[in-house]
C-alpha positions as CSV (number, residue, x, y, z in Angstrom):
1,X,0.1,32.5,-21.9
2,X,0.1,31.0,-25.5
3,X,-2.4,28.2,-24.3
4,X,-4.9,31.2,-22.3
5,X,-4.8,32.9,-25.9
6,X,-5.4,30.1,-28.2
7,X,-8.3,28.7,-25.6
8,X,-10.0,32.1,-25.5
9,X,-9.7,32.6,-29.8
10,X,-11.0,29.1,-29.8
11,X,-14.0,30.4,-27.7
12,X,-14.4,33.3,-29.9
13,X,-14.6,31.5,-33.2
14,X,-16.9,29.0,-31.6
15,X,-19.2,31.8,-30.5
16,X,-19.6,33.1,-33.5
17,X,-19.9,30.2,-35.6
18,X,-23.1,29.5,-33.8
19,X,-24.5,32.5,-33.6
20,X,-24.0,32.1,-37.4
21,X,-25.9,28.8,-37.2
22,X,-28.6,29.8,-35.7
23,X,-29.3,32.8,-37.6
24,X,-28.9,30.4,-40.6
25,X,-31.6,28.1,-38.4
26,X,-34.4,31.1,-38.3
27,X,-33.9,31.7,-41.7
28,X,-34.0,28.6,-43.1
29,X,-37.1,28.1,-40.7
30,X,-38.9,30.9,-42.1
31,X,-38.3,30.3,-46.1
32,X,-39.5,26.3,-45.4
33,X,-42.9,25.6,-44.7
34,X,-44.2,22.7,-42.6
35,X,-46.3,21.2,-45.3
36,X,-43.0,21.2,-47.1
37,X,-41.1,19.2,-44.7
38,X,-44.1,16.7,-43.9
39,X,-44.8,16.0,-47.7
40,X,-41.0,15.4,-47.9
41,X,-40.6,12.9,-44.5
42,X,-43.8,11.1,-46.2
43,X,-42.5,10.6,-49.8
44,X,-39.0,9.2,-47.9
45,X,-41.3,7.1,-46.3
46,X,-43.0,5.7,-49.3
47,X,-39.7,5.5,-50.9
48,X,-38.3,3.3,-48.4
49,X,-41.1,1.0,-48.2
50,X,-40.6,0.0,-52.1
51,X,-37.5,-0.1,-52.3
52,X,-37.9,-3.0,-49.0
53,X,-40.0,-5.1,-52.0
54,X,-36.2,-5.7,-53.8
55,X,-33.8,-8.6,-52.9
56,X,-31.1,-8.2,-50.9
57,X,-27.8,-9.8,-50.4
58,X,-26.3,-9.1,-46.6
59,X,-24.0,-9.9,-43.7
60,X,-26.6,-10.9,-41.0
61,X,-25.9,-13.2,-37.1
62,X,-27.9,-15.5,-36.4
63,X,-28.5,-16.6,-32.8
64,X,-28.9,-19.9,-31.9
65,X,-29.3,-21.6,-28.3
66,X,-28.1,-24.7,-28.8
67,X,-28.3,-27.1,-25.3
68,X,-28.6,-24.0,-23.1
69,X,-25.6,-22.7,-25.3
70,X,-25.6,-19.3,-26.7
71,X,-23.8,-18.9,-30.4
72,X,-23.6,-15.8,-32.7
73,X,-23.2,-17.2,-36.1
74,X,-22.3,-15.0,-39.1
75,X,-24.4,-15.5,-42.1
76,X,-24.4,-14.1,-45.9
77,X,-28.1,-14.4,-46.6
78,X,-30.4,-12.9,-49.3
79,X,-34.2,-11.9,-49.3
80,X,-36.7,-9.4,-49.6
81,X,-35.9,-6.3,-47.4
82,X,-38.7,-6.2,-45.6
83,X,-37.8,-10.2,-44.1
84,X,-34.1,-8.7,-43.6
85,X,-35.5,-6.0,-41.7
86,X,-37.7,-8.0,-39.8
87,X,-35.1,-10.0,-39.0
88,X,-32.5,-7.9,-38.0
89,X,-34.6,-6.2,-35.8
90,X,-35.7,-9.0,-34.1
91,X,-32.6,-10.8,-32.4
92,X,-34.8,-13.4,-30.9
93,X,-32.8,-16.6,-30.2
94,X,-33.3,-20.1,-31.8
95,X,-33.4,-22.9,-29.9
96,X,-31.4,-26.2,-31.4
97,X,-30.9,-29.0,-30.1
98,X,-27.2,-30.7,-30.4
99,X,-29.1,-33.7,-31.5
100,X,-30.1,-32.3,-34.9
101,X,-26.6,-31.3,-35.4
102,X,-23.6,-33.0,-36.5
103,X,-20.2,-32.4,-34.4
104,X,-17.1,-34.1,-33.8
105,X,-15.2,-33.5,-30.3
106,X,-11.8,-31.8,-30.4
107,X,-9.7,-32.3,-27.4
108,X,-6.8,-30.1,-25.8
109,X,-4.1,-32.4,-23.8
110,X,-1.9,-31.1,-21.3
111,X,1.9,-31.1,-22.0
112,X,3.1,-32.4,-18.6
113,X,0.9,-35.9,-18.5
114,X,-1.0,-36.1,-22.2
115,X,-4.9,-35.5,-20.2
116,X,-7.0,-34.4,-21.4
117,X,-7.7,-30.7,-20.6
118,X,-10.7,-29.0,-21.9
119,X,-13.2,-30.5,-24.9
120,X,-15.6,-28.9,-27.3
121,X,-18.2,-29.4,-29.7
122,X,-17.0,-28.5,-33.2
123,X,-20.0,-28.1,-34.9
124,X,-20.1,-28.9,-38.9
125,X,-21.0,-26.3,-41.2
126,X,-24.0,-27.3,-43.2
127,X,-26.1,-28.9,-40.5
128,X,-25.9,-25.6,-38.6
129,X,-26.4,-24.1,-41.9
130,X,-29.4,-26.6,-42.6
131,X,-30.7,-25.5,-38.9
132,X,-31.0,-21.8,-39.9
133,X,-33.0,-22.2,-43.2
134,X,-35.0,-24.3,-41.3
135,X,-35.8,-21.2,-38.6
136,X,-35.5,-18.5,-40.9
137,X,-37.2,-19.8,-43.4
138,X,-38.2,-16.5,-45.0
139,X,-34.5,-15.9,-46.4
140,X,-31.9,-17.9,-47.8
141,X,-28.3,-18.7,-45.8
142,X,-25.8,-18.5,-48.6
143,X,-22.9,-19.2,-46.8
144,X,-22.0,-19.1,-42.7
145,X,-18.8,-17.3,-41.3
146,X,-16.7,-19.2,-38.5
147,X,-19.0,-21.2,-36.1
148,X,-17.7,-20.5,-32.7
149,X,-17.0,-24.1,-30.6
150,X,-18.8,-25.5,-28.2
151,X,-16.6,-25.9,-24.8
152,X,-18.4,-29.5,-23.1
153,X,-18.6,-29.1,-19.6
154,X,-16.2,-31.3,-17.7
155,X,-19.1,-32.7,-15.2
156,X,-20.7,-33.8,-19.1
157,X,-17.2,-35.0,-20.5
158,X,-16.0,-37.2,-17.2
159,X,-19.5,-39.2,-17.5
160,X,-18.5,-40.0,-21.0
């Protein structure tokens, strides 16, 4: 009975609320005019594109195909807004080769006979840093988060 009550006051309050709203809506409607509101959507405009001229400082992913591989790296970069922008709105993935990079190759053994189990690629920090400048060449890569490893396949680390 409590819950019926409370559900039905809940109704009532909610009803009336937006029939409050949408009075508010008309009003506000009719006191505005639409010269008003498209002088004010332009001048946000224009305010938006200058202030896209400064330099920013920014948390941005880069992604990077490298061999077929796909990485998300986490960069601090800085530039112009408008490159940020550009940038951020187009995800379009870099290819690199594993050639131009420098790695070293981690191994994980297995407890019971000392094999090897799985390898990766652990790819060093400033040559994958030196990769993205050279792609995004608009901005500059301050600094990159953790680089995510490279797992070798075992077809590729058997032939080795």
């Amino acid at each position: 009975m409590g819950c019926n009550l409370f559900f039905y006051n809940f109704v009532f309050v909610m009803g009336k609320f937006l029939d409050r709203v949408q009075v508010g809506w008309r009003r506000l409607k009719s006191m505005i005019s639409p010269a008003f509101v498209s002088f004010m959507c332009v001048s946000f405009l224009f305010w938006y594109i200058l202030k896209l001229q400064y330099i920013y400082t920014t948390d941005f992913y880069a992604y990077l195909s490298v061999d077929g591989e796909r990485l998300k790296v986490p960069c601090l970069v800085e530039g112009k807004g408008s490159y940020l922008l550009g940038y951020r709105l187009n995800r379009k993935e870099q290819k690199v080769s594993l050639s131009d990079l420098k790695y070293t190759i981690e191994q994980e053994h297995s407890e019971e006979d000392g094999g090897v189990v799985k390898e990766w690629y652990v790819l060093d920090p400033q040559s994958v840093q030196s990769a993205i400048s050279v792609r995004y060449s608009d901005i500059k890569v301050i600094s990159l988060g953790d680089i995510p490893r490279l797992e070798i396949a075992q077809e590729e680390s058997s032939e080795q």
